[in-house]
C-alpha positions in Angstrom: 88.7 40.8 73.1 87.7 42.4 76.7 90.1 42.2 79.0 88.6 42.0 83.0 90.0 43.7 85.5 91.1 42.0 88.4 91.5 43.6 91.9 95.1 44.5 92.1 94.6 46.4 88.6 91.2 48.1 90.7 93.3 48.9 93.5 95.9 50.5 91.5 93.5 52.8 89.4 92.5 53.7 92.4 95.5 55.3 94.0 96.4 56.4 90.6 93.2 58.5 90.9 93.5 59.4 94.6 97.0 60.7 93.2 95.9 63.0 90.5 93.1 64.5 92.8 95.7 65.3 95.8 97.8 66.9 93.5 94.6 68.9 91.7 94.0 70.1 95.0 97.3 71.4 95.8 97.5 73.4 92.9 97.8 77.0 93.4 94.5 78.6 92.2 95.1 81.9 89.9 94.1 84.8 92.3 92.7 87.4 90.4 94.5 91.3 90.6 94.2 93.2 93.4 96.1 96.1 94.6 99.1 94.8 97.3 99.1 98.8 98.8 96.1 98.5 100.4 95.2 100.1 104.0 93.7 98.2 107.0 90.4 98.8 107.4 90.6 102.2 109.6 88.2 100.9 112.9 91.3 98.5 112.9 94.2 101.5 113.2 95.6 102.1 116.9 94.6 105.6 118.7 97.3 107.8 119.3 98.0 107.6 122.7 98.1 110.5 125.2 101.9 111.2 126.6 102.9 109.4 129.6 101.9 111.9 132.7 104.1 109.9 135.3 105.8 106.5 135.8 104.3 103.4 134.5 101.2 105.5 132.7 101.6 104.6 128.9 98.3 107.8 128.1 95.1 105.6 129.0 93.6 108.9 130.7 91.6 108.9 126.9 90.3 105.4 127.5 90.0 104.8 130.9 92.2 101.3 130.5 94.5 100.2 133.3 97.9 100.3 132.4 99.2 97.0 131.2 96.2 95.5 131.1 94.6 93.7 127.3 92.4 97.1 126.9 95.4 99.1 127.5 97.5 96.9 124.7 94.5 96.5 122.5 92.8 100.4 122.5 96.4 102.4 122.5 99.1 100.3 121.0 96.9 97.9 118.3 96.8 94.1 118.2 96.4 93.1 115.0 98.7 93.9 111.6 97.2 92.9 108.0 99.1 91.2 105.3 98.4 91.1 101.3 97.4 87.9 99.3 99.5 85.1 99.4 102.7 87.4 101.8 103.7 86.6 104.6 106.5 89.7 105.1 105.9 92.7 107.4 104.1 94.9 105.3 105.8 98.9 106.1 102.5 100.0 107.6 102.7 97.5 110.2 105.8 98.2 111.5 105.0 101.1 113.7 102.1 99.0 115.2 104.7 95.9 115.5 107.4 98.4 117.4 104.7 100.2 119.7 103.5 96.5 120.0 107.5 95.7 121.3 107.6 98.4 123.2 105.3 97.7 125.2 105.7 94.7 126.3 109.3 95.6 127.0 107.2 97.9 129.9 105.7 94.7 131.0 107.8 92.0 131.2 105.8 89.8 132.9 103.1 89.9 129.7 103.5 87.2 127.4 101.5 86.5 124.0 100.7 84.6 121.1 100.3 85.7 118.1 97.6 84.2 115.7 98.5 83.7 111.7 95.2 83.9 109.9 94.5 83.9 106.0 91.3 84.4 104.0 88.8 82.2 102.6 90.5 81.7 99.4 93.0 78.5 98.9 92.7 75.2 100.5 93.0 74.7 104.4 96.2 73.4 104.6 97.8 76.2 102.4 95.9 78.6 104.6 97.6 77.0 107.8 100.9 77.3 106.5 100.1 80.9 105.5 98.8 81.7 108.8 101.9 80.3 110.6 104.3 82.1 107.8 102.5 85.6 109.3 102.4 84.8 112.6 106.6 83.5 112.2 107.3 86.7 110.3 105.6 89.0 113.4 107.3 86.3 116.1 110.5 87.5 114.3 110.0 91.3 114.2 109.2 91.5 117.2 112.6 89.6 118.6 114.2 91.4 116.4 112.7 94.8 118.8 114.7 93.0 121.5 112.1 90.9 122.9 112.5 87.6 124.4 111.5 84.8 121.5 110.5 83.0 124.9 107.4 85.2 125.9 106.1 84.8 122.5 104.0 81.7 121.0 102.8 81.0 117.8 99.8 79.4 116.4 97.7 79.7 112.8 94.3 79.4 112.4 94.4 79.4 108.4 90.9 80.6 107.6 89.5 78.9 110.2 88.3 81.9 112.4 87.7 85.1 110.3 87.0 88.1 111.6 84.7 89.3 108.4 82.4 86.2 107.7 82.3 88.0 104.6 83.4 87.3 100.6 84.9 89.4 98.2 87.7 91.9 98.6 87.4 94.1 102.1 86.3 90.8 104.0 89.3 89.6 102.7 91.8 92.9 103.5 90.2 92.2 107.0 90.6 88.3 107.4 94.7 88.5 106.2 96.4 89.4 109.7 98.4 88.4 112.3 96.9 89.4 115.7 99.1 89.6 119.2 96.8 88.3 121.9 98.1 88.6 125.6 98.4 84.8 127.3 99.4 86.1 130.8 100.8 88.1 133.1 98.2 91.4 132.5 97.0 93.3 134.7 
């Protein structure tokens, strides 16, 4: 004997499918092995900068950049930190980035920034948002923690959204984990 279906039973089979797909898609995907010690890409590393030859000079005589300005924070301190798969903590080779970052803006207090979470192309979009935020969070945090004010500092995440490496496979990646500290205002 067949049995029709009627619309409530449609309706429910329905959402009971909708259901199982959402929760499909939230799944954590295995990610396959790679090595957590990895370096930033080196065209990403901060130049040393020269010593300070009088007040308010923080060594831009090697790069021309006015003091305080975004080249200035970008060319001789470093705006950007990178992060393994799936972390969100400070990894130890971007502390001395994070505190030169702190540093400086303690010279300019009138500087504020945001700083942008961003994740790879691997994972769904809204696991790469929270990711982002996590990173951007974790460098909000270190940085406060320098002694900064938490009130000069936004945060936003861009999940996957804008890569820096349109790139697959490992190094695009390495490149597209990082939390970058982009100046809002007060710059000179």
């Amino acid at each position: 004997m067949v049995r029709s279906l009627n619309g409530r039973t449609i309706v429910r089979l329905a959402l009971v499918g909708v259901a199982a797909a959402s929760l499909g898609a939230c799944a954590k995907k295995a990610q396959p092995a790679y090595p957590t010690t990895t370096t930033p890409p080196v065209a990403q590393q901060p130049q040393t900068p020269l010593p300070p030859s009088g007040p308010g000079d923080v060594g831009t005589a090697q790069t021309g950049a006015l003091p305080g300005s975004q080249q200035d924070f970008v060319v001789n301190v470093g705006d950007r930190v990178y992060f393994d798969t799936d972390q969100h903590d400070v990894r130890a080779d971007a502390e001395p980035i994070l505190a030169a970052q702190a540093a400086w803006l303690r010279r300019y207090p009138s500087v504020n920034v945001r700083i942008e979470g961003n994740a790879d192309e691997r994972g769904t979009r809204e696991y790469n948002l929270a990711l982002g935020a996590r990173r951007a969070n974790a460098v909000r945090d270190f940085l406060v923690g320098q002694g900064l004010e938490s009130s000069r500092i936004a945060t936003i995440s861009f999940g996957k959204e804008q890569p820096i490496d349109p790139g697959s496979g490992e190094d695009a990646w390495q490149r597209n984990r990082n939390a970058r500290t982009a100046i809002v205002s007060g710059a000179r």
